[in-house]
N, C-alpha and C positions, 0 to 999 in steps of 0.2 A: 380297189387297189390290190396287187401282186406282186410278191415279192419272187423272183426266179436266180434261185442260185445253180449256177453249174460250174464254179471254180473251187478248187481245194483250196484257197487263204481263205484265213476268217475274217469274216463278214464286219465291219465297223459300225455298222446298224442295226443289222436284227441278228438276233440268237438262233445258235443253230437250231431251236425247235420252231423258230421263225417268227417270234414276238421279237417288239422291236427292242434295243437295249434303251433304259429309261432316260436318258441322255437324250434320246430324238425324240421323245411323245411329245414336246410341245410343236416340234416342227412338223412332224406326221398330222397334228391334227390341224393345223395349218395348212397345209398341202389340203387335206381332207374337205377342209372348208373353203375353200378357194375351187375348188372340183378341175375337171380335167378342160372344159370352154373359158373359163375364166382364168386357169393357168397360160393356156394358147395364144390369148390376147395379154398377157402379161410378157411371153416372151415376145412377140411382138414389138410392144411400147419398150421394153429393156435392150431392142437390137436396134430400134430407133432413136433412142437415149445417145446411146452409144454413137451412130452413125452420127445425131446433130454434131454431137461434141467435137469428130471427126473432119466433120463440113466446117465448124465454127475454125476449127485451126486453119482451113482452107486448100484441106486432102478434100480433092471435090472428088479423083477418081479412085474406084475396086473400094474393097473393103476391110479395112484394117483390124476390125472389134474381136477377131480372136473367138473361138469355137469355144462354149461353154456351157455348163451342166450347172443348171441354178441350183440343185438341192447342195445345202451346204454342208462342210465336214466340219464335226466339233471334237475340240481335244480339253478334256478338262485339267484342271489345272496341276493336277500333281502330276500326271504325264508329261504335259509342258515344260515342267518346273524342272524334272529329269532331264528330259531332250535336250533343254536349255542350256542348262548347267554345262552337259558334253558336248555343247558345238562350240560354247563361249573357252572352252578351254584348247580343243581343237583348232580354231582360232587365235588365238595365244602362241600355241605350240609352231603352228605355221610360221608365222609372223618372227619367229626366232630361230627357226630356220631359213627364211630366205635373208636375214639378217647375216647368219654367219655363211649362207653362199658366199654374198656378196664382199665378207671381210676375207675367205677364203680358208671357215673355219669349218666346216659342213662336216661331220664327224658320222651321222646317222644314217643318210641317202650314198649308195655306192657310187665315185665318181663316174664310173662307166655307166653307171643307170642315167645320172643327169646329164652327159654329153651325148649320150643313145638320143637323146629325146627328140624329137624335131619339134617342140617347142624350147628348144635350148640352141642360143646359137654363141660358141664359144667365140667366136670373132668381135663380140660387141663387150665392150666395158659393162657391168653392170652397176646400175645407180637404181636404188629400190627407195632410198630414201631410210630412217630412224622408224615407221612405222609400214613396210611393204606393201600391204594387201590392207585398203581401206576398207573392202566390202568383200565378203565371198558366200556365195550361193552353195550350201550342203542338201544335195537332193538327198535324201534318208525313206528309210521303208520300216514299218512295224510287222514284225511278227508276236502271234499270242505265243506267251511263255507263262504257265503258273498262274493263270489266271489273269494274269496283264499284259502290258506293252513292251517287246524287247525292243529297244532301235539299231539298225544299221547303216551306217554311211555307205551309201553306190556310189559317190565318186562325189569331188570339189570342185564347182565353179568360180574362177577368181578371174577370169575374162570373160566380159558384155553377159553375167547373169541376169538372166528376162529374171522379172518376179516385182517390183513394189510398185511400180506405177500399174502393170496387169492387177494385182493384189485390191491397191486402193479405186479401181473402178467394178472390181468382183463387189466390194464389200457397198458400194455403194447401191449397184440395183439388189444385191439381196438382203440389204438391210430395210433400201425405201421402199421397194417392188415389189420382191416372190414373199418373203416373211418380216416383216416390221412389225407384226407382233411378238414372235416367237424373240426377234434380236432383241425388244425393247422388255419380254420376261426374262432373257439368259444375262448372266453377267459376260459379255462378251467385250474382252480386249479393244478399245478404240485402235483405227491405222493411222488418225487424225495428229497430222503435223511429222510424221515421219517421213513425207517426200520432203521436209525442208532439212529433217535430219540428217537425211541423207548427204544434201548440200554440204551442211557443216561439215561433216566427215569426209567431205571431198575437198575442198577448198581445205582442211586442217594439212594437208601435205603442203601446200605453200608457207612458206614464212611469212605471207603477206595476211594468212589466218583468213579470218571472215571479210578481210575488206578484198580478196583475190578474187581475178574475172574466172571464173567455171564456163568452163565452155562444152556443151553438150554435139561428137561432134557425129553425124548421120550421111549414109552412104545415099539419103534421099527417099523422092516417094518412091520405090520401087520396093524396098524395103517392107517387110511383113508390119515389124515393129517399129514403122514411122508416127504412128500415133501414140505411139509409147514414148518417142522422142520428145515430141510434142510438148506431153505432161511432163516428162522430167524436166524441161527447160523452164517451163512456166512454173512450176512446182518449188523449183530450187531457183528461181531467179537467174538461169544461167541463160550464156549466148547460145541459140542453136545455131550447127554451122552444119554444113558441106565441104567435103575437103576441097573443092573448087574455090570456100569462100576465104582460105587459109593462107599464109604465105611466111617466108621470115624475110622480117625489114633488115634495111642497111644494118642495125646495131647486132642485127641475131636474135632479135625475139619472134614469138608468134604472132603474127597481124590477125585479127580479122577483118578482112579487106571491105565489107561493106559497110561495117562502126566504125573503123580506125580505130579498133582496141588491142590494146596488146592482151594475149592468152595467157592466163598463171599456171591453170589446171585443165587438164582434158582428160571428160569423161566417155572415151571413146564406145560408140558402137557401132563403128563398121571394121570389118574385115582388116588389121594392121597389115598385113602385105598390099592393101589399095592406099591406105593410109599413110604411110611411106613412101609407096610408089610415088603418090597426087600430091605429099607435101614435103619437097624434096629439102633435106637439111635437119627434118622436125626432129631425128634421131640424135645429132648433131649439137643442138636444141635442149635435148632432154638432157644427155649427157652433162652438157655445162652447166644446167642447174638453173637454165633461163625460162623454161617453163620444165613443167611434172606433167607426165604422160601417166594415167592413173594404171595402165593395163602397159606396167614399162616392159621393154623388151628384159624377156628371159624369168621375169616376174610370174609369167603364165604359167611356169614350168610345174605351179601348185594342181594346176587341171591333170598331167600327167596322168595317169591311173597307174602309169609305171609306180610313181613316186607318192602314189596316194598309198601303197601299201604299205606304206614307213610313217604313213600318222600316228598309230599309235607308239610307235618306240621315241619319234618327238615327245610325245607326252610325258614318256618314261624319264627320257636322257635332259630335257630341256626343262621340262615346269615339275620332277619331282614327284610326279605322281599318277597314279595307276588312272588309265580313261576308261573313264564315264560310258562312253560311247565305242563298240566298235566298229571295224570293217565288214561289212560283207567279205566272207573267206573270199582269198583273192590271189593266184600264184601267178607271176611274172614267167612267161615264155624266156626270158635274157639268163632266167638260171637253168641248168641243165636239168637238173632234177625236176622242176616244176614243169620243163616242158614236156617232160615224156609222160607224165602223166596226164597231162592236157589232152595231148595228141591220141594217146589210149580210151581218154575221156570222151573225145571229142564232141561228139553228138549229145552228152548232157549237159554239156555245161552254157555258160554263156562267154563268148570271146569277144571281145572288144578291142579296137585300135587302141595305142593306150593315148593318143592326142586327136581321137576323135571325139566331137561333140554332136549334140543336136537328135542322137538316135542312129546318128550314120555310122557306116563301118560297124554294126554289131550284129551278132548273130545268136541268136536263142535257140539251143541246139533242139529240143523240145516241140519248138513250133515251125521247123525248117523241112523242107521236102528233103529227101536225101541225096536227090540232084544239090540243092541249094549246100547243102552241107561242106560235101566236096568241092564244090567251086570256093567256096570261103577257107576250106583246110589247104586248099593249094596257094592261094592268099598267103595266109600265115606261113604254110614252109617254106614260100619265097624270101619273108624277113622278120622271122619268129621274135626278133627282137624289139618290133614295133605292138606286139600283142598283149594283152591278159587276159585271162580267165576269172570269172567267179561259178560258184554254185549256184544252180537256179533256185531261186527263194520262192515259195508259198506265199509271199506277202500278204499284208490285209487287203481286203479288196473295197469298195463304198460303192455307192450304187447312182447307175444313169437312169434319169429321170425321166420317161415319156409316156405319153399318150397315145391313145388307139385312133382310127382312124374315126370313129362314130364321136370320139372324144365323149365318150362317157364309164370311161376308167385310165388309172395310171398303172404303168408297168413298171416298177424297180429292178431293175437289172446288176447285176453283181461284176466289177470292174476293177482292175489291180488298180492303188492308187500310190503314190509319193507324196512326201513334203518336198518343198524346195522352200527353207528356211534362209532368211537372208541374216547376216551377222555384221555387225559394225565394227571400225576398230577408228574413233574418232580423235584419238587424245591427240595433240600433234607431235609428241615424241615418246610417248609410253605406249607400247605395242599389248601391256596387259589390261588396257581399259577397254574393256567390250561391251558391247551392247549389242542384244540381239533383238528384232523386232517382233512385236508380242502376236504374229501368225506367220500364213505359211500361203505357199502358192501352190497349192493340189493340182498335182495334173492323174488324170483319169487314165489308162489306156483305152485301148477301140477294143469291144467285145473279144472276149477269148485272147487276147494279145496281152506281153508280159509290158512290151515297151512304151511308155507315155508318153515320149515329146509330142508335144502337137502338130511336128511333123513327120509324124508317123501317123497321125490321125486319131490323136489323143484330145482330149479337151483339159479345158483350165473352170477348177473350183474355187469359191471363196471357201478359206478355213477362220471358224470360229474358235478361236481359244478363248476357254472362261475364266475369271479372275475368280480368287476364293469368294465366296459366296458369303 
């Protein structure tokens, strides 16, 4: 076994003199004792796992299981306890902000910044409901500071974040499969019964509480994340639909046309502009309070990066207190001053759409040709007010796992990696009751590359968090 580091972040595994940090020796020596032929037929049985499950739902075509790097990432628990702390109030802070959008009290976000957005569309009423944002995805990055973990927030996802049903099928083959010893020595966090938590905190936006139909709704198999659909319907007891399957009856509520059940809750994951499009009135729908669209129009406007720069003065102006957690530094192109230094900057930084998702629209000035550079800077000065910038960060990096061709050693390779931590807000009218789910959904980047979505060619980790010991 070989460890190769060739990135500046510090390594989450081994020490820079290249022992490993003692957090991993039970899983290094697990790895060790499994050897590199018997790990190969492990991956194997773990992408077959995967596929039955796939088949059993009746995706008989392509293959949905998601690209992934078995060795797993461990957070122990006072780090957790930290991260915790500043997402659950982050969270909070949100949620009290799209409260006073909606009352028309917003004091913190510059109105021009929220009407900029194109995830804001001023033409629609906005109804968020007594608690906003039931679920929101914080992809976050550590850097070593002092000998420990600083965290930064890269940006908010509070529409269609991937992460708990990807999460609960990582933890399942790397607990029964690659290490079920190592998981059955650590004190590691169970994920067990938080797909149905989930439920609960979706169905809590109805008034109708736990007895409301949840309807999980999918743009179908075409969809990367249909098997991910799959397990949240089944997980949380909900309807899976297709917007094909959807309709509003004579009265104005949501049908699902092949149960004949009226919708309370939708936990959308397709695309809202198909979703609107295919289920004409559902806006209409939401509006009057006849069903709750959980990802409601202008709700999104929390993904913004524009308006992610204003989390922390939420914290300040709204919950009273200094955060836990910051931003990745971050200057808005829509102020003057930040854009000239941007554009001066150009080529170190990294510029992001500020309502793009998924990896797209970004540019990492660092790892770009200088062709590529100029095509994205002409991008921006077309409509600098759709942009932001951060600093390129060192992050920590964990290591991709593989084997030689003779499979008689393993290679560790050194990988920028993220959390993407999911956070609850379940109460059904108290927006500061949070829960956050006790791991994370690690995405890896692709060698030498800063950006992790998986489609950029990233992969997805199990994260182990340990409970005090």
């Amino acid at each position: 076994m070989r460890f190769d580091r060739a990135l500046p972040g510090t390594n989450e595994v081994f020490l820079p003199d290249g022992t490993p940090r003692p957090v991993y020796e039970t899983v290094l020596e697990e790895l060790k004792s499994t050897g590199p032929k018997r790990w190969n037929e492990k991956l194997r049985q773990a992408h077959g796992l995967l596929l039955d499950e796939q088949h059993d739902f009746g995706i008989l075509e392509g293959d949905k299981t998601h690209p992934t790097d078995w060795f797993p990432r461990i957070v122990l628990a006072s780090d957790w306890d930290r991260l915790a702390r500043g997402l659950a109030q982050r969270m909070a802070a949100i949620n009290e902000f799209l409260r006073r959008l909606e009352a028309g009290k917003e004091e913190v976000v510059p109105r021009e910044v929220v009407e900029s957005s194109i995830l804001y569309d001023t033409s629609w009423k906005d109804r968020f409901g007594p608690v906003p944002a039931r679920q929101i995805a914080f992809d976050v990055v550590a850097v070593e500071r002092d000998g420990g973990w600083s965290y930064q927030v890269i940006e908010e996802n509070a529409k269609m974040p991937v992460g708990l049903a990807a999460m609960t099928r990582r933890r399942r083959m790397s607990s029964e499969v690659f290490f079920p010893r190592a998981h059955a020595a650590l004190p590691v966090l169970s994920l067990d019964g938080w797909l149905p938590r989930l439920g609960d905190a979706l169905r809590a936006a109805s008034s109708k509480g736990p007895g409301a139909t949840l309807a999980v709704v999918s743009s179908g198999p075409e969809d990367q994340f249909y098997l991910d659909h799959h397990i949240y319907a089944k997980e949380m007891n909900a309807v899976l639909a297709e917007t094909k399957h959807l309709t509003i009856d004579g009265d104005g509520y949501l049908l699902h046309k092949p149960s004949g059940r009226r919708i309370d809750v939708i936990y959308e994951r397709v695309d809202e502009d198909r979703l609107y499009a295919e289920v004409p009135g559902l806006l209409e729908c939401h509006v009057e309070g006849k069903v709750h669209v959980l990802f409601a129009p202008n709700s999104e406007i929390v993904d913004d990066k524009g308006v992610g720069v204003f989390v922390p003065e939420m914290v300040r102006t709204y919950l009273g207190e200094e955060p836990l957690i910051e931003n990745a530094r971050t200057w808005s192109l829509a102020v003057e001053e930040d854009r000239r230094y941007v554009m001066d900057h150009f080529a170190d930084l990294v510029v992001k759409s500020r309502g793009g998702y998924g990896g797209k629209e970004v540019m990492i000035g660092p790892e770009e040709s200088e062709e590529s550079i100029e095509k994205f800077r002409g991008m921006v000065e077309r409509n600098p007010i759709e942009y932001v910038a951060q600093e390129t960060i060192d992050f920590s990096t964990h290591v991709l796992c593989e084997t030689d061709e003779a499979e008689d050693s393993f290679r560790l390779r050194d990988s920028y990696a993220d959390y993407r931590v999911l956070v609850l807000a379940p109460d059904p009218e108290d927006p500061g009751v949070v829960e956050v789910i006790p791991g994370s959904l690690t995405r890896v980047a692709a060698l030498g590359k800063h950006v992790v979505n998986i489609s950029s060619g990233g992969k997805m980790k199990d994260t182990w968090v340990l409970g005090d010991s």
